[in-house]
C-alpha positions as CSV (number, residue, x, y, z in Angstrom):
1,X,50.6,-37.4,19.8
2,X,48.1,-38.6,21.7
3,X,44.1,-37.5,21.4
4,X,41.7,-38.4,23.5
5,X,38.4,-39.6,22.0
6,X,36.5,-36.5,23.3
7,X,38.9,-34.4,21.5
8,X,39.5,-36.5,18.2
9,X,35.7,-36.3,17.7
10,X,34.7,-33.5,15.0
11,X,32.0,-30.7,16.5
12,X,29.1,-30.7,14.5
13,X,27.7,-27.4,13.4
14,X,24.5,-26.6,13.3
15,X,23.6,-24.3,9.5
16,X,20.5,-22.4,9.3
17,X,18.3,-24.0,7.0
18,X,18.3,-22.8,3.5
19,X,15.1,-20.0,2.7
20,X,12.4,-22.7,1.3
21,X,13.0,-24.7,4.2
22,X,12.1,-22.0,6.7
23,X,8.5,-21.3,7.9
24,X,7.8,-17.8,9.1
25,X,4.2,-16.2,10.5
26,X,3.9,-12.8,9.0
27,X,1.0,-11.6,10.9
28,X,-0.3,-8.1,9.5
29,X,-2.6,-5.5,10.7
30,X,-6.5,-6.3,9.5
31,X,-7.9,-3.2,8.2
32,X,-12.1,-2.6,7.6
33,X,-12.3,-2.8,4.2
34,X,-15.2,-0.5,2.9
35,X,-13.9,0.8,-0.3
36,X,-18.2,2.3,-1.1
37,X,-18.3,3.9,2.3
38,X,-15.3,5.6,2.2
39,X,-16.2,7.4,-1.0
40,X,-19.4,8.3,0.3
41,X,-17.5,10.0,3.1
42,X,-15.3,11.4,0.5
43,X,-18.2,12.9,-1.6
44,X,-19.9,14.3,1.1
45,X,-17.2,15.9,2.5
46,X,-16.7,17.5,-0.8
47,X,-20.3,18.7,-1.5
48,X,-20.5,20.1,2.5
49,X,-17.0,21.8,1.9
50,X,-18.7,23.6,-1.5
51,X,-15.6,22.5,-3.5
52,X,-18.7,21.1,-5.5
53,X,-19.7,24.6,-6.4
54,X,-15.6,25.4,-7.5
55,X,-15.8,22.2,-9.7
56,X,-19.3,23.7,-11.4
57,X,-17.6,26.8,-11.6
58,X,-14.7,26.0,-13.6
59,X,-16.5,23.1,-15.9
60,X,-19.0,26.2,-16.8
61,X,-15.8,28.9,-17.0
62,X,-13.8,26.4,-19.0
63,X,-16.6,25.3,-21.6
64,X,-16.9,29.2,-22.4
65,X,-13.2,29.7,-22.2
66,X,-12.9,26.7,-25.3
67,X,-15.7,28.0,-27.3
68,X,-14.6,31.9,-27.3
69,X,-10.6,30.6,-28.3
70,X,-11.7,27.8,-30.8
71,X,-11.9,28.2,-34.3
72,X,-14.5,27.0,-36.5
């Protein structure tokens, strides 16, 4: 048999390079980060919605409800 040097020559392949070797951007959305605002939104949303009154309501309703059904 006779090759030719073009095809006697072995094809290098070309691997991906393992995980640790690879560099990657992960680029991520940047968010406004004001944990204090937000639960002053929160709170005033709840007090202007009267869920404040609700929360009153039951604390007061409750506190009865424990003293009438507890034994001393």
């Amino acid at each position: 048999m006779n090759f030719s040097s073009s095809e006697s020559e072995t094809a290098s392949v070309y691997l991906p390079a393992p995980a640790a070797f690879q560099t990657e951007m992960i680029v991520g959305q940047v968010f406004r980060q004001d944990v204090l605002g937000d639960i002053r939104k929160g709170w005033n949303g709840f007090v202007e919605s009267g869920q404040i009154w609700a929360l009153l309501a039951g604390i007061v309703v409750g506190y009865m409800l424990k003293s009438i059904t507890s034994s001393h």
